[in-house]
N, C-alpha and C positions, 0 to 999 in steps of 0.2 A: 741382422735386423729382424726373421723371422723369429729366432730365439725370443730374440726382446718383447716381439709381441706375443709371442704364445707364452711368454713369464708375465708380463703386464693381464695380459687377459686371464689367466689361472690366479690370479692375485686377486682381479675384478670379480671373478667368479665365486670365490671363496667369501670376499667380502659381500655381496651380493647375499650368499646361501647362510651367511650371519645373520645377517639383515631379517631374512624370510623365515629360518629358524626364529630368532627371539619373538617374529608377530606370533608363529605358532605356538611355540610354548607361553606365549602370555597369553592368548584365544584361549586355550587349553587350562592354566592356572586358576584365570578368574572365572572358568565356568565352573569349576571343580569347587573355589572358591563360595560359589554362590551356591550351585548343589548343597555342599555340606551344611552351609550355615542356614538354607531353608530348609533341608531335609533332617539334618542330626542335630541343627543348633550347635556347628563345631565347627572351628576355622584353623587350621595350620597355620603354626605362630608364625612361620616364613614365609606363607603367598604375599602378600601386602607388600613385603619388604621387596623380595623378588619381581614382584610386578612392574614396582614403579623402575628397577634397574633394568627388564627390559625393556620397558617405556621408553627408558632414556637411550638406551641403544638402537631401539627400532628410528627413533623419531632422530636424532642424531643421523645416523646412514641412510635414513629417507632421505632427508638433505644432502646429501652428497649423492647420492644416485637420482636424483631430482636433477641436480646441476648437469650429470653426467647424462643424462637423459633429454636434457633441455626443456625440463619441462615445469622449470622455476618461472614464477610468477614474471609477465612482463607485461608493460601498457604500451601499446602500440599505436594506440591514437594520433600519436603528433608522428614517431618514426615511418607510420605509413607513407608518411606526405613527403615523407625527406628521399634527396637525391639515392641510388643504389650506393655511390663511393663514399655518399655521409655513414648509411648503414653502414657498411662495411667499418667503416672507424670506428662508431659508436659500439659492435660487437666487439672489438678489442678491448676498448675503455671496459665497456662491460665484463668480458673475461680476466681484464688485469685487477678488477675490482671483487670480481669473484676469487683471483688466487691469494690477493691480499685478506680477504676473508675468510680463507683457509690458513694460511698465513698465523694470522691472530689466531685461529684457531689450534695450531699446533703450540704456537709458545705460551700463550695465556692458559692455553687447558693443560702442557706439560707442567706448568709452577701450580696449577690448581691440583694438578693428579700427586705431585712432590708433596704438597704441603698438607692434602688427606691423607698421605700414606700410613701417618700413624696412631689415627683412629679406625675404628671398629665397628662397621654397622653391628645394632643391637641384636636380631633374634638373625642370622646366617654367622654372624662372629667374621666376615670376611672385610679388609680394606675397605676405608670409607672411597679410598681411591679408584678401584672396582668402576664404581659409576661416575665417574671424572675421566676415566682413559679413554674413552669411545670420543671425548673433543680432541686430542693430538690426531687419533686414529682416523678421523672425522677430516679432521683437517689435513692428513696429508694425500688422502682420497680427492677432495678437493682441489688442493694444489696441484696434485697428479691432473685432475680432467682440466683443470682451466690451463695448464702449459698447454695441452695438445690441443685445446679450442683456439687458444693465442696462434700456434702453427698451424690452424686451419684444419685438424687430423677429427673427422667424426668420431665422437667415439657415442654415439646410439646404438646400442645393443637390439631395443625392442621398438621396432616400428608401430607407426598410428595408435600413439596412447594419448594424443592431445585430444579434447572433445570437438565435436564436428567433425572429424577428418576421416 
């Protein structure tokens, strides 16, 4: 069982240090971006392209480390008022509705990652698929944190990042 979680957590970690790399290399991109084209009147034919595939990677694995974090949007208004054993159901429903949307995310973004593979974004010349894989990857990040919410297992890495608290 320790194995498993020091594999499980080295797997979170890495995905994690993916996640925080592509924000910096895109912070990093478009200012360089901007520099050039205020300063020299000159843009590298690839920022633009690059930009927007770590966009989709950051904002992709935010979601998933959001769910992992619990720190996905929720209205509380009405479940404050409900008994403790209603909550406690309703997180379920909720967690099975989050794996199921990890779920879709694995098989719907695996046929979409399949069926760009044989196109070529234009100025890197790499798979159109490239920026489609981060929804399977996305998604079984996903399915991973909501099994072990279904079993009750925390998995919050980084305390008081809710506002107020």
């Amino acid at each position: 069982m320790k194995y498993l979680k020091k594999t499980a957590l080295f797997i979170d970690s890495i995905f994690e240090s993916i996640a925080l790399l592509s924000l910096l290399l895109l912070v990093l991109i478009v200012t360089t971006q901007v520099f050039t084209r205020k300063l020299f009147n000159f843009v590298f034919f690839w920022s633009e392209e690059v930009t927007l595939l770590l966009l989709g990677w950051f904002a992709f694995m935010g979601i998933a480390i959001g769910f992992r974090e619990n720190i996905h949007m929720g209205i509380d208004s009405i479940t404050s008022r409900l008994p403790r054993p209603v909550n406690k159901v309703l997180d379920k429903v909720i967690s099975i509705s989050i794996f199921a949307f990890g779920l879709y995310l694995v098989v719907q973004g695996w046929d979409f990652t399949m069926l760009m593979a044989e196109s070529t974004l234009p100025a890197t010349k790499l798979p159109s698929s490239v920026g489609y894989l981060v929804m399977p990857v996305t998604g079984v990040m996903i399915c991973s944190y909501a099994a072990l919410h279904i079993f009750g297992v925390n998995t919050t890495r980084h305390q008081n990042l809710e506002e107020g608290k």
